[in-house]
N, C-alpha and C positions, 0 to 999 in steps of 0.2 A: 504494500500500500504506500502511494507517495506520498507523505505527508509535512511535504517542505513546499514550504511560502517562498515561492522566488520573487523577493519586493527590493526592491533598491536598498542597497546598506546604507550611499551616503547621505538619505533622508533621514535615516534612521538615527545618524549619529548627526543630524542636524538639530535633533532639538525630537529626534522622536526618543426595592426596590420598589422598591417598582412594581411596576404594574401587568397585567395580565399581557401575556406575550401574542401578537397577531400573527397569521400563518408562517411558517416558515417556504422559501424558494424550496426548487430543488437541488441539486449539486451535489457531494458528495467530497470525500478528502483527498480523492485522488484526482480534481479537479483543482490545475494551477494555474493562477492566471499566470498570462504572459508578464517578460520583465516588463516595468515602467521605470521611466526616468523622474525623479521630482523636481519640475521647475523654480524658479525660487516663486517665494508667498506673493499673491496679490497684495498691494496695499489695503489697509482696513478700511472701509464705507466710512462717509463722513460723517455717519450719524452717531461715528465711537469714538466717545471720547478718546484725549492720548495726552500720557503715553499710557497703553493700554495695560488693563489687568495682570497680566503675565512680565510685562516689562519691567512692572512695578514690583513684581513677586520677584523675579529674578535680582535685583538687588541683595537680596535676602538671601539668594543661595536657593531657591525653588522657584515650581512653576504653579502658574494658573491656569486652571483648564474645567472642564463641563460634560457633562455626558451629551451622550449624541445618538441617531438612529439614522437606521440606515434607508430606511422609508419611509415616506409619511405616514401619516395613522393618529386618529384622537387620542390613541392609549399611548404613543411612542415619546419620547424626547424630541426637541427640534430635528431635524431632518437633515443630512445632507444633500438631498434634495431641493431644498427651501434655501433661495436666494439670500433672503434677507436674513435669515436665521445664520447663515455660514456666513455673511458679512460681520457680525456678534462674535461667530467664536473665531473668525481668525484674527480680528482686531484685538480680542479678551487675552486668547487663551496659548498657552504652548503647549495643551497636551489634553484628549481626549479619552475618554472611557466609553466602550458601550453601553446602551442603559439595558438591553436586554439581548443582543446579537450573540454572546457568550455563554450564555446557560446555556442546561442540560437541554433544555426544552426545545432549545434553536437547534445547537449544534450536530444534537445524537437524537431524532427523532424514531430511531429504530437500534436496535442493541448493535446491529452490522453496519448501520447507516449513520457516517457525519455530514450534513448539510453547512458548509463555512460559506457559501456565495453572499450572504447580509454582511457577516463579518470581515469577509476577504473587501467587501465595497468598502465599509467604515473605513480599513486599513490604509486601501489604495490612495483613498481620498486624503486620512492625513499625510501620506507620505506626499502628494503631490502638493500639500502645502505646509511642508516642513513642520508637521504636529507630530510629539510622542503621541506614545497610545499607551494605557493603563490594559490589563487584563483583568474584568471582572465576570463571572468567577469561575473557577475551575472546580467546586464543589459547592452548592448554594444546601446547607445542610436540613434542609426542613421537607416531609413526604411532599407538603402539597406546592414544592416547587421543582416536585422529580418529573420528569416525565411517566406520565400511566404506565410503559413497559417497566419500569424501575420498578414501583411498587409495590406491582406484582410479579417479580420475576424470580424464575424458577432459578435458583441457585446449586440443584441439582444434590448431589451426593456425598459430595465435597464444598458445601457451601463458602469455607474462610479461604481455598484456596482461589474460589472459584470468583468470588467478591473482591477478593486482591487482585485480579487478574483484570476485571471488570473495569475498576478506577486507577489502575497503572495507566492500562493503554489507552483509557480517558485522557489523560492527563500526560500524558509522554504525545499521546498525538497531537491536543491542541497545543503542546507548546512547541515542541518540535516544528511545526506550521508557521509560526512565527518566531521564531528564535532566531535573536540578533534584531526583531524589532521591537518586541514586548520585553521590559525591562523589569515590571514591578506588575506582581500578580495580587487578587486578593485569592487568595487560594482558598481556602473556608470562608463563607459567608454564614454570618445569623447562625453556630450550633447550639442556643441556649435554650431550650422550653420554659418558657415562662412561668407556668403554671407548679410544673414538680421542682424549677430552680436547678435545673440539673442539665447535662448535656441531653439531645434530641436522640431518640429512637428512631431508626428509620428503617426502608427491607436491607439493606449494605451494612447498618452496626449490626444488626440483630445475627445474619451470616457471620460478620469477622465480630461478635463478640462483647462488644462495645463500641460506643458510639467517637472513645479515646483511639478504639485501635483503626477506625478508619481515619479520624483527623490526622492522627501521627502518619499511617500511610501518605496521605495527599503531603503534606509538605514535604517526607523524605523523599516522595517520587520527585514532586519538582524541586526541590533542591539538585536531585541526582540529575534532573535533565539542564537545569539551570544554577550551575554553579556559581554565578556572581550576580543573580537577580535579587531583588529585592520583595521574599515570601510575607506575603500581610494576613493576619487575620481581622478579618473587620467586621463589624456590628452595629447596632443601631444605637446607642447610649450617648447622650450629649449631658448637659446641666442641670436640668430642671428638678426638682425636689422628687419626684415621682421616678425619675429614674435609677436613685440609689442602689434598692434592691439589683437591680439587674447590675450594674457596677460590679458590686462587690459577687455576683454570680462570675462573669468577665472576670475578675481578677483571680476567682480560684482557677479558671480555664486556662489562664497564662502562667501560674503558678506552676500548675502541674504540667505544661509544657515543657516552661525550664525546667523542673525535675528530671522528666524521660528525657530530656533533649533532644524532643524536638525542633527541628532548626526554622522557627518564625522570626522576624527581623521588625518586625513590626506590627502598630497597632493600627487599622485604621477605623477613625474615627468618624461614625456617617454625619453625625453635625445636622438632624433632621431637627433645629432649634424649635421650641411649641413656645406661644403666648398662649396658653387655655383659660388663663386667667388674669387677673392684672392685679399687681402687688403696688399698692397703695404708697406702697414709701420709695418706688423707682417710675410710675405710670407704667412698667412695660409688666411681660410675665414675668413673674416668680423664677432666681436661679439659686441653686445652694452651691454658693462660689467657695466655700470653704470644703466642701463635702468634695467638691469637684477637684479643687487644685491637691485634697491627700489624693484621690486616685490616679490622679496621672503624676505626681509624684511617687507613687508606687510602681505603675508601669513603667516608666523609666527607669527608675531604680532599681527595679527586675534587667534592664539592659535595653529595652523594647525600643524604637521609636516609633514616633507619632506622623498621621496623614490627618486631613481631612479630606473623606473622602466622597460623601454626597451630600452639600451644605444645600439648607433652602429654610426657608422660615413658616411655620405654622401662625397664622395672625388668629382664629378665630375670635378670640375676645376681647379684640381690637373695634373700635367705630368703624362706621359705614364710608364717614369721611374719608376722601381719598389721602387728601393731604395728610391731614393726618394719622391715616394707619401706615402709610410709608415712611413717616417720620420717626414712628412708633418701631417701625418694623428696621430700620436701618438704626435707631438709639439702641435696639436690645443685639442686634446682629453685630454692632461697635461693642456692647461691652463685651461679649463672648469672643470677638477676637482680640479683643485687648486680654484677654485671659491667657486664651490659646499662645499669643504670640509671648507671652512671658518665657515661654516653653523652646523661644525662636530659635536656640541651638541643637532642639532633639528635635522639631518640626519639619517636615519636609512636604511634598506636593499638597496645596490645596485644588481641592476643586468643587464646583457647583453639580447637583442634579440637575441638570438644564439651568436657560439664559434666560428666558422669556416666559413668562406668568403661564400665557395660552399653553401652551406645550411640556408645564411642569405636573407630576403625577399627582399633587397634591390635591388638583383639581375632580380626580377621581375616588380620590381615600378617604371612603367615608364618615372618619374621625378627624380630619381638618377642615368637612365641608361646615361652611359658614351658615346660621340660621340664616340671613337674609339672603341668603342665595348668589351672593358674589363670589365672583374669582379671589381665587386664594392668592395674596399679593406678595408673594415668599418671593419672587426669583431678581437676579438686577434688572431686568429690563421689564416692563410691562407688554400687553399683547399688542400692543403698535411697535414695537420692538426701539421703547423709548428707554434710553439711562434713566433708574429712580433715585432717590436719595441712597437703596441699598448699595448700588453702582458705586457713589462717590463714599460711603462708610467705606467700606472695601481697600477701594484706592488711600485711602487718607491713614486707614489703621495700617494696609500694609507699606507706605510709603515711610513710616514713625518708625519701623524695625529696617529699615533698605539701607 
């Protein structure tokens, strides 16, 4: 099976959830597209500001960048498709994520069958405008983001051999495909269950035993196949008083990582910030900034570093007011990165769930939809794909570390 991405290196070394996933193409892993050459980037649309997001991060030692989709679709991230929307990120950003091109769902829609033609676009496209690309994810650990054959699949007689065998060549194929342009992978996504406080059960721990001995599997495979990437475990968990418990869940998971040794390099943090309420002594939501800065003083000092890695802002119990729930929403998304960036020597790549309001998942998740029925105003740009006030928090908190 050929499962090498023949893309251009020297884009590469140029600077190279979510929501219910829509059909996947056909194709398969033994389909390579032809070589491409990466021209140098179009200049940014003038309706972005400058110097852009990314420019601004880079002072700092990191990049800025956004998820993206490979087609349109009401459920997807902005599009590479979408003019105006890719005028945003190449003016914003140095570096892309798929919002759902990379899962199970997409890639392996049959146990024999890898479908990469969405993700191979996403690829082409940032290499032809000098964008990294993020790998998200290589195991997204929860039943109900396995593919249907997954969950029910016959594991056979041998079931731990046979489950090991299963998510090797998962996971040796997708990267292998792109190896030498994917640099930093979130390898495990979300394995917490909320409810028992424990790692997730799924049909692959239940076969190899534990839900520990398949996590350890996925990173020493990619480690084995990616020896100088950068292996991330990432999760949902940001500030808010509400998300404690689940922290301190997260913290025994990394704990017991370093223990066995396995080789994770980082932490990524999805930064899905919530206003659900308004705390009276800041007008914004409620954060437990002390509760926050022991945890990620503890992850680092386990060795870990830190991402941000799908930022966007929850407004619901924000006013109707435009003005002012952007004002709201950029004061509380300023203090969380004045937080985060305290951190500016274990920090490394930020980036947005999407750019533009219209095309952020928030708008379908139905614990951020707003009683009065508006758009969720989390992302920097609004759906006329205008700079908000969040736009310049951004630029001004990451310009104070550059």
């Amino acid at each position: 099976m050929d499962t090498d991405f023949t893309l251009s290196r020297r884009a590469a070394l140029a600077g190279l959830a979510a929501l219910p996933l829509v059909g996947c193409g056909g194709g398969s892993a033994g389909t390579t597209p032809a070589p491409i050459s990466a021209p140098l980037p179009s200049p940014p649309a003038t309706g972005v500001p400058q110097p852009g997001l990314n420019a601004i991060a880079a002072r700092g030692g990191r990049k800025f960048g956004s998820a993206i989709a490979s087609t349109p679709g009401t459920t997807n991230a902005g599009s590479i498709q979408n003019a105006d929307y890719t005028a945003i990120i190449k003016g914003e950003c140095g570096i892309v994520v798929p919002e759902n091109e990379m899962k199970w769902q997409a890639v392996r829609p049959a146990p024999t069958v890898y479908a990469f033609d969405r993700m191979d676009e996403i690829v082409r496209w940032a290499q032809q405008n000098a964008l990294a690309v993020r790998g998200h994810t290589l195991l997204w650990h929860r039943p109900q983001w396995f593919p249907n054959w997954l969950n029910t699949y016959d594991y056979g007689a041998n079931p731990v051999r046979e489950a090991e065998r299963l998510l090797t060549e998962h996971i040796q194929t997708v990267t292998r495909r792109y190896k030498g342009i994917i640099t930093s992978y979130d390898v495990v996504n979300e394995a917490i269950d909320h409810d028992r406080n424990a790692t997730i059960e799924t049909s692959m721990s239940r076969a190899m035993g534990s839900p520990e001995a398949v996590i350890d599997l996925a990173f020493h495979t990619a480690r084995a196949e990616l020896p100088d990437a950068q292996l991330v475990y990432n999760d949902y968990m940001s500030w808010e008083p509400q998300h404690q418990k689940h922290c301190n869940d997260v913290l025994r998971l990394l704990e017991g990582m370093r223990k066995r040794g396995t080789p994770v390099d980082a932490l990524g943090i999805q930064s899905h910030i919530e206003i659900f309420a308004i705390d009276p002594a800041t007008g914004v939501g409620p954060y437990a900034e002390r509760e926050w800065r022991r945890f990620l003083d503890e992850v680092t000092g386990m060795g870990y570093r830190l991402l941000i890695t799908e930022f966007d802002v929850k407004d619901k119990a924000l006013p109707a007011n435009i003005a002012q729930r952007d004002e709201k929403v950029a004061d509380f998304a300023r203090r969380y990165f004045d937080l985060m960036l305290d951190y500016d020597a274990k920090l490394d790549d930020v980036l947005a769930w999407g750019m533009v309001d219209r095309f952020n998942w928030l708008q379908g998740f139905d614990p951020a939809k707003r009683a009065d029925g508006q758009e969720v105003r989390g992302t920097p740009y609004d759906s006329q794909y205008r700079a908000k006030p969040l736009r310049s928090a951004l630029a001004n908190v990451m310009s104070a570390v550059g």
